[in-house]
ZAMARKE-438520 format. One record per residue: residue in three letters; x, y, z of N, C-alpha, C, O in turn. Coordinates in steps of 0.05 Angstrom, whole numbers, padded with zeros to 5 digits, always signed. Layout:
REM residues N
ALAXYZXYZXYZXYZ;...
REM end
This chain:
REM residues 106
UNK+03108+02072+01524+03101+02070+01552+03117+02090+01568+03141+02093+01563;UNK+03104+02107+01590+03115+02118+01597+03128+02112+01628+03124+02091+01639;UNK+03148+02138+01642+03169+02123+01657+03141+02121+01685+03121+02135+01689;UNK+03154+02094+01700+03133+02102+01729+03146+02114+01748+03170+02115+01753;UNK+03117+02127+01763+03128+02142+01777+03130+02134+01811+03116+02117+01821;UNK+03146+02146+01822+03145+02132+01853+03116+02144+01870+03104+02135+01889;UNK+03112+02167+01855+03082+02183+01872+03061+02176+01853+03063+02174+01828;UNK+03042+02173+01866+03012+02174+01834+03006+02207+01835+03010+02225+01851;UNK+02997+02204+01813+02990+02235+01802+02977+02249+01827+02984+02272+01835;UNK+02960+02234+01840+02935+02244+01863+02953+02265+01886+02945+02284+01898;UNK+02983+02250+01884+02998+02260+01904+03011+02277+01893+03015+02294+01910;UNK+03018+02280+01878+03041+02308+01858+03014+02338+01858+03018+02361+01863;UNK+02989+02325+01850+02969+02342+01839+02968+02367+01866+02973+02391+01865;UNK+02958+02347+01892+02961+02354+01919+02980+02362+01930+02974+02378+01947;UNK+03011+02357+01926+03031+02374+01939+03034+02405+01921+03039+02428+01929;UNK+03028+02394+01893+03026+02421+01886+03011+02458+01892+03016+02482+01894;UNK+02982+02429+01894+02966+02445+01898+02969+02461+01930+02961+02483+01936;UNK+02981+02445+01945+02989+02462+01973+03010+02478+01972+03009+02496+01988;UNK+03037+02477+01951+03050+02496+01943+03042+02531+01930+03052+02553+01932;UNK+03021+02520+01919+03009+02545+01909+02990+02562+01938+02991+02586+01944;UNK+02979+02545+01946+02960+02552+01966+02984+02568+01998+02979+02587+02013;UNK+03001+02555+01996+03021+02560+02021+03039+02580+02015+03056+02588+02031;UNK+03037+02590+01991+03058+02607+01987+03057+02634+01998+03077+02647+02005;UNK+03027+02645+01999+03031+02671+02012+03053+02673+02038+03074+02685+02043;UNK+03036+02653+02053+03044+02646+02083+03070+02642+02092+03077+02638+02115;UNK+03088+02642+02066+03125+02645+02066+03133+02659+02049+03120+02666+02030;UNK+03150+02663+02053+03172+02689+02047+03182+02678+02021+03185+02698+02007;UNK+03190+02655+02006+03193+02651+01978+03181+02627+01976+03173+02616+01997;UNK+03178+02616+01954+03168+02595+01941+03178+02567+01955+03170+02547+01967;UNK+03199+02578+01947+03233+02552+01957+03224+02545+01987+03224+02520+01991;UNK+03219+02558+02004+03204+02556+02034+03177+02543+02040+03169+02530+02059;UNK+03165+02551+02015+03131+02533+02014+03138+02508+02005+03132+02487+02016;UNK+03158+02511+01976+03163+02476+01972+03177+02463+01993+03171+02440+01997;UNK+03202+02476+02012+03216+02455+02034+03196+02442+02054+03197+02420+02065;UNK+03176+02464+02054+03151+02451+02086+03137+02435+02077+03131+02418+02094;UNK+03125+02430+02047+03107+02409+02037+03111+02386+02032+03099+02366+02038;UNK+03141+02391+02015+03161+02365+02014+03159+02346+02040+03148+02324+02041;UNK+03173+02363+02062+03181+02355+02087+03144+02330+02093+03140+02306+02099;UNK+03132+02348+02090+03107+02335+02103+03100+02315+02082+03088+02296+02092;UNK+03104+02312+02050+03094+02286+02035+03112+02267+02038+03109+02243+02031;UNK+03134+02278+02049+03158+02256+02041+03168+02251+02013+03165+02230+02002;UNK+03178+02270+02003+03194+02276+01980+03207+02296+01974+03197+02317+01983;UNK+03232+02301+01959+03254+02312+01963+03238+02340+01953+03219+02339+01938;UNK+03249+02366+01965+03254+02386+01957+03252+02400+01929+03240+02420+01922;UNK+03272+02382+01914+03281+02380+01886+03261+02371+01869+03257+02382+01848;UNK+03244+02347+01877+03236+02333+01862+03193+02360+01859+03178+02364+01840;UNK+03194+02365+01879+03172+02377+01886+03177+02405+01871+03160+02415+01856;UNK+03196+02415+01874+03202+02443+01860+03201+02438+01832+03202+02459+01819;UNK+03200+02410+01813+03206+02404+01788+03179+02397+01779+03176+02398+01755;UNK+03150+02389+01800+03131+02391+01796+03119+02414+01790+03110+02419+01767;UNK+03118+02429+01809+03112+02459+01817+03117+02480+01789+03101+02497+01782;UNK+03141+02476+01776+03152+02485+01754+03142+02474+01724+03141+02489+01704;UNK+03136+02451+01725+03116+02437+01701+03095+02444+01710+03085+02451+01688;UNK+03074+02449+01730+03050+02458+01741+03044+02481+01732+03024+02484+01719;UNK+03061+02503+01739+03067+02537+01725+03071+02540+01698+03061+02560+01688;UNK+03088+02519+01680+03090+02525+01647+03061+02510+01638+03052+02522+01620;UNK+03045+02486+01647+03023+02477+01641+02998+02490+01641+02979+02486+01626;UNK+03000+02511+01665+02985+02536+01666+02989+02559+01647+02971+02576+01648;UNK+03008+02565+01629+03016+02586+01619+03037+02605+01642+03054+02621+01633;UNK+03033+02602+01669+03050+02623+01678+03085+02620+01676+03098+02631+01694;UNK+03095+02607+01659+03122+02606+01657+03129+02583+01630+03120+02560+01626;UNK+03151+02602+01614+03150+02593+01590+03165+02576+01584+03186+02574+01597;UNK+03159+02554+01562+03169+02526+01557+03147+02508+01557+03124+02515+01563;UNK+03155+02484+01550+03132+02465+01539+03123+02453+01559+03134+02446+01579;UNK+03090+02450+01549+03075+02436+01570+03078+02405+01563+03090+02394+01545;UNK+03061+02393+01590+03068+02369+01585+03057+02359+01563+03067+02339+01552;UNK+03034+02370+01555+03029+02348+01522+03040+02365+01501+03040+02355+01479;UNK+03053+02394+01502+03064+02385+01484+03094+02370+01483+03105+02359+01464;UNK+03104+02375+01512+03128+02352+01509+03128+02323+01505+03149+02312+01500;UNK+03107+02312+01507+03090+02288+01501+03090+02284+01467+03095+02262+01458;UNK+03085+02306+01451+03081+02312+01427+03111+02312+01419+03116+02293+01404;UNK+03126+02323+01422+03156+02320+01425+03173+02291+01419+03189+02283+01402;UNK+03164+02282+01441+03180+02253+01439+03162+02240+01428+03169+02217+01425;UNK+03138+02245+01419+03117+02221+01400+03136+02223+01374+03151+02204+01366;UNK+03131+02256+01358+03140+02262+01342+03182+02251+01336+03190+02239+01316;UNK+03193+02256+01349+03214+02243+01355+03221+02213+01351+03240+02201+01341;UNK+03204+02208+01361+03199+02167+01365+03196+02163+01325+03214+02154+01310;UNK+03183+02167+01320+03178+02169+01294+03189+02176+01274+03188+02162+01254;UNK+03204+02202+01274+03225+02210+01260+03249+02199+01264+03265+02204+01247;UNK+03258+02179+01289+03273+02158+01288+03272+02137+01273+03289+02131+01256;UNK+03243+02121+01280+03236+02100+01260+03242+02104+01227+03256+02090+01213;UNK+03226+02134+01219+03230+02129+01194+03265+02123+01191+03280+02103+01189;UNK+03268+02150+01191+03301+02148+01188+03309+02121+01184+03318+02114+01162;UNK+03305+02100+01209+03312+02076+01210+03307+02062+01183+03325+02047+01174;UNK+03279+02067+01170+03271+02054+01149+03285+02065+01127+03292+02050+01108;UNK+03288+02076+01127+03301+02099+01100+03325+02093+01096+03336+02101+01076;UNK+03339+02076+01116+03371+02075+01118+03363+02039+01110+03382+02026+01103;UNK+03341+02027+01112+03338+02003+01105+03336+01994+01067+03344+01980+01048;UNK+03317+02015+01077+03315+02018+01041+03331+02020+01024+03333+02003+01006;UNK+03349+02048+01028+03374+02056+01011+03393+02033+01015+03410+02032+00998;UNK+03394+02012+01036+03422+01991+01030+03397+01970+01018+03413+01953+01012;UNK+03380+01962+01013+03366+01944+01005+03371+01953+00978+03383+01938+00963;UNK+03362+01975+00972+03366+01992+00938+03389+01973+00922+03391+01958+00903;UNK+03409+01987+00947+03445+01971+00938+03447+01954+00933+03456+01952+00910;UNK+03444+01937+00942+03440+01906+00944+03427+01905+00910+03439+01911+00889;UNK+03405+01898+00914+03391+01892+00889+03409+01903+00865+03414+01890+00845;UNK+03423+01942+00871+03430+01944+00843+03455+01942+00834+03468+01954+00817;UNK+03461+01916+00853+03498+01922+00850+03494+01882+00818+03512+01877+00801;UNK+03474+01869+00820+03475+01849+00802+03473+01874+00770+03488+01871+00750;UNK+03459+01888+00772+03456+01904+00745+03484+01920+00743+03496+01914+00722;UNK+03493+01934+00756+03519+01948+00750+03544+01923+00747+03566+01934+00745;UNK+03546+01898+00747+03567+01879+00748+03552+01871+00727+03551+01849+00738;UNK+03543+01869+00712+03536+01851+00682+03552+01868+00669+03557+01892+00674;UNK+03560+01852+00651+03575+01872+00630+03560+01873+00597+03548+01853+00589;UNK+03562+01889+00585+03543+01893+00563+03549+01870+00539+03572+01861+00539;UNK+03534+01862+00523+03544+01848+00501+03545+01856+00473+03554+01841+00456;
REM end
């Protein structure tokens, strides 16, 4: 499950999309995200971190998009589990082969 969020998507989609749209109309980026922010009511920071997953999801800036960072921590989640199992196994192994190594031969 994933984390919730304080905005619904409808609203990230939309401040973004006015970031892109508002940018001519200022002098850097950083200035389109302070005026949009200002008007959704959300931080600066948090809008510039949209804006920046919005641009690598598009291809225009490199690093992972969100599915494949999604793919990431799937793959992750799993290669934990096993591990987990693998480390169950090998002391279960023990267990069982410690009655055969304590017999002694006749």
């Amino acid at each position: 499950m994933g984390k919730r969020s304080r905005y619904p998507v409808e609203v990230r989609e939309r401040a973004v999309r006015l970031v892109m749209d508002n940018e001519g109309g200022h002098d850097t980026q950083w200035s389109a995200i302070t005026s949009v922010a200002a008007k959704i009511g959300c931080t600066a920071e948090t809008l510039r971190k949209w804006v920046r997953q919005a641009e690598r999801d598009a291809g225009k800036r490199p690093g992972l998009s969100t599915e494949e960072r999604e793919r990431l921590k799937e793959l992750e989640r799993e290669n934990r589990e096993l591990k987990r199992a693998n480390e169950i196994l090998r002391k279960a192994s023990a267990f069982f082969a410690q009655p055969e190594l304590d017999r002694r031969p006749k």
